[in-house]
C-alpha positions, -999 to 999 in steps of 0.1 A, spaced: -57 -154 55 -88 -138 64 -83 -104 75 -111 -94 102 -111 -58 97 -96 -30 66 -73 -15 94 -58 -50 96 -47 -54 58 -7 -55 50 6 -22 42 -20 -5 75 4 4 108 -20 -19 128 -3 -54 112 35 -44 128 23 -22 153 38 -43 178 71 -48 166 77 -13 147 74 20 156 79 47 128 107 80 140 113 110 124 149 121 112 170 128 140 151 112 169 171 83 173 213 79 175 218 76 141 255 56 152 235 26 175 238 -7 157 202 -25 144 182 -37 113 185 -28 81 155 -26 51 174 -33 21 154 -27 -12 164 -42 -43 139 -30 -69 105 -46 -62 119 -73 -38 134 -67 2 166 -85 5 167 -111 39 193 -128 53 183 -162 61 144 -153 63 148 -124 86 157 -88 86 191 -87 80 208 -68 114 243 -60 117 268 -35 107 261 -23 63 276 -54 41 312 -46 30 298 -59 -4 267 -40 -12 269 -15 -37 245 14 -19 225 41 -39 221 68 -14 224 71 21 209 52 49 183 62 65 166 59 98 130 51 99 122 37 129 126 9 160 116 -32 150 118 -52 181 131 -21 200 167 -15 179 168 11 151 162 -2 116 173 19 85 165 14 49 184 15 22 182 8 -17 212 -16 -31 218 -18 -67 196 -36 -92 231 -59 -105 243 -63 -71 253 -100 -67 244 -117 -34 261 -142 -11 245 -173 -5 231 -160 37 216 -133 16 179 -136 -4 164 -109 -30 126 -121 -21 102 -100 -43 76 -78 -24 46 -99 -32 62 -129 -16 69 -117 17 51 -128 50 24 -98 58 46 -81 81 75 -75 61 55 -67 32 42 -39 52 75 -28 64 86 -30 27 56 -10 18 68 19 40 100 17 32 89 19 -3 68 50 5 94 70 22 120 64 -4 95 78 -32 91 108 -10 127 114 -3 135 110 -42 106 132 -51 114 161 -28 149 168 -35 146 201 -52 117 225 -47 87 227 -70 83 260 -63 116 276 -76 134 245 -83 160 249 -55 174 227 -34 158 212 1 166 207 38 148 185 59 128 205 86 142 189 122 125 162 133 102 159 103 96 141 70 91 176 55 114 195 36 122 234 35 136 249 4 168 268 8 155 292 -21 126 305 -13 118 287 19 93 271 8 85 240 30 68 207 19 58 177 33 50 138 22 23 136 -6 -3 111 1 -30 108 -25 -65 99 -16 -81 71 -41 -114 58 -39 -123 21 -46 -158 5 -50 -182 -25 -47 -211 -21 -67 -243 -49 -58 -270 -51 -79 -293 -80 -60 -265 -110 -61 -251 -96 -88 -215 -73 -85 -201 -52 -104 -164 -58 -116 -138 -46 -143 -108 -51 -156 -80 -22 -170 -62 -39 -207 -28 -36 -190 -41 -61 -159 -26 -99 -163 -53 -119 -184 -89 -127 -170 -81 -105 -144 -110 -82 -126 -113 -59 -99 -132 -28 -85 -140 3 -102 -111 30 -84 -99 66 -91 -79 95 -77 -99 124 -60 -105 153 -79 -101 190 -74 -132 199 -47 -150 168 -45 -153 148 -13 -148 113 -13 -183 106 -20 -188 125 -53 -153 114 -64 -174 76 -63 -204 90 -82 -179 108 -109 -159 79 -109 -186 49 -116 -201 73 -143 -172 78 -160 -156 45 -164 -193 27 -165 -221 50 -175 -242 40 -146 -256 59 -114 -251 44 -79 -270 52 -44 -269 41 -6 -234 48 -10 -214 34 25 -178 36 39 -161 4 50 -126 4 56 -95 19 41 -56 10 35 -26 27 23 -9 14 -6 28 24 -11 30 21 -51 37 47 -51 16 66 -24 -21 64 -24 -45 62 0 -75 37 -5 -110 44 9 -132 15 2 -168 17 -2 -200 -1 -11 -226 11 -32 -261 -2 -44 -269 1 -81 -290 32 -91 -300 28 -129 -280 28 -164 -267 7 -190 -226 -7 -187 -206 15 -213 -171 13 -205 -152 45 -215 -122 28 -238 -100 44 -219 -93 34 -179 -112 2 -189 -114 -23 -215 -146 -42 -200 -170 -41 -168 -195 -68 -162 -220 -80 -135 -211 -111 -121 -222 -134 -91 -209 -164 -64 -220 -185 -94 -206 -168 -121 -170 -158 -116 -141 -141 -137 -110 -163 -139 -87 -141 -119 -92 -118 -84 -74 -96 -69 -43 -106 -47 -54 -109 -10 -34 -84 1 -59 -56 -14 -83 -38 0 -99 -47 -37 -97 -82 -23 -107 -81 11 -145 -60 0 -150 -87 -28 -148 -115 -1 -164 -94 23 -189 -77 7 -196 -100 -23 -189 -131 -18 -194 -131 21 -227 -124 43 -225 -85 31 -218 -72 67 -187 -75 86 -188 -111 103 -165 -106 129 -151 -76 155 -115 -69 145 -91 -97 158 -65 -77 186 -33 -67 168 -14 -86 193 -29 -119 171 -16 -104 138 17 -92 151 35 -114 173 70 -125 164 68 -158 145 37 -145 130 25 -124 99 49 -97 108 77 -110 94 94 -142 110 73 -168 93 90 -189 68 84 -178 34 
């Protein structure tokens, strides 16, 4: 799959758009029947392919409460997480996260997302106290101090660095063999997302980078980053990995390739074919989400 645009990734709004729409707490009847997002450790459990929808399986063993999250295909669809030894009947599929058509991937991703949030924000880091959920929010209040909170997303930046036909790609020790990727790190106190690439690059490669250009971004739910993708031309410097994030970075070309990319479903991914392997400017104006999203489609009805 060739994804036209970043905004079009799985795990972006834009790829479900059409089928899901994200509520807060409290907006919908929380009694009206509908789907149900059942996560089983890394994988979303199906019944027969599809979102399972019904009333909550007499036989699941539930960790939690359901929640509410939102409308697919216009009924409400809560999530919940079911026990890692739970047994399942033969309608009923654990299909891990990576497997999943685009659209329930993203659904997944969210899910995902919102239950780290939930689990993370039950007591206040403040004082340590318990929390309330605001009305009609994803934030939180603390009923000690009063405190209030809300979801922690945490900007990331990821780079393509071109040096003539030659890119630059590296690989972390605990990555699955032959594996490579882009150079990526968590923003820092006062920097912008530009200086966090320059101290980034630096740091994990010794070498200097200009013409530095934004190209797309995409939220990645593991556990709650935010991914701004970005090109850069090399500057000067010698390759000296730091030991540390990296165990080896190396310029590579079309010709000359490691053994193992990153899955398609990254924003890593989509600026390598994009940016290094493709004509080195966006080839085509993004496809309408209507094409990504129809039932039967990526979203989430295609067979696995």
């Amino acid at each position: 799959m060739a994804f036209p645009d970043a905004v079009h990734l799985p795990f972006n709004g834009e790829i479900i758009k059409k089928r899901f729409t994200q509520r807060k707490p409290g907006e919908l009847d929380e009694t009206a029947a509908g789907f149900w997002v059942f996560l089983q450790g890394d994988a979303l459990i199906l019944a027969d392919g599809a979102l399972y929808r019904g009333d909550l399986p007499a036989t699941f063993t539930m960790q939690g409460t359901p929640l509410l999250f939102g409308e697919w295909d216009g009924e409400p669809v809560r999530l919940m997480t079911v026990a890692p030894d739970q047994l399942l009947t033969p309608e009923f599929q654990a299909v891990p996260s990576a497997d999943l058509p685009y659209g329930l991937m993203t659904l997944y991703g969210l899910a995902r997302q919102i239950l780290y949030w939930e689990r993370m924000s039950r007591h206040c880091s403040k004082c340590g106290a318990s929390m309330k959920r605001i009305r009609l929010t994803w934030g939180k209040r603390c009923t000690g101090c009063g405190h209030e909170h809300f979801p922690h997303i945490h900007p990331c930046v990821i780079v393509l660095i071109r040096r003539g036909e030659k890119f630059l790609l590296a690989r972390k020790p605990e990555w699955p063999q032959g594996r490579y990727s882009l150079v990526a790190g968590f923003l820092d106190f006062g920097e912008s997302l530009e200086e966090c690439v320059d101290r980034e690059v630096f740091e994990e490669t010794g070498l200097k980078v200009a013409n530095l250009r934004y190209v797309g971004s995409q939220n990645w739910p593991f556990p709650s980053q935010m991914m701004a993708g970005f090109v850069a031309d090399y500057a000067s410097g010698e390759i000296t990995v730091d030991g540390d994030e990296l165990e080896d970075a190396q310029w590579f070309s079309p010709d000359r390739m490691p053994d193992s990319l990153p899955p398609e479903r990254s924003i890593a991914r989509w600026i390598i074919d994009r940016f290094a392997l493709g004509c080195g400017e966006p080839a085509a104006p993004p496809a309408p989400a209507s094409a990504l999203c129809e039932p039967g489609g990526l979203c989430g009805s295609a067979p696995l």
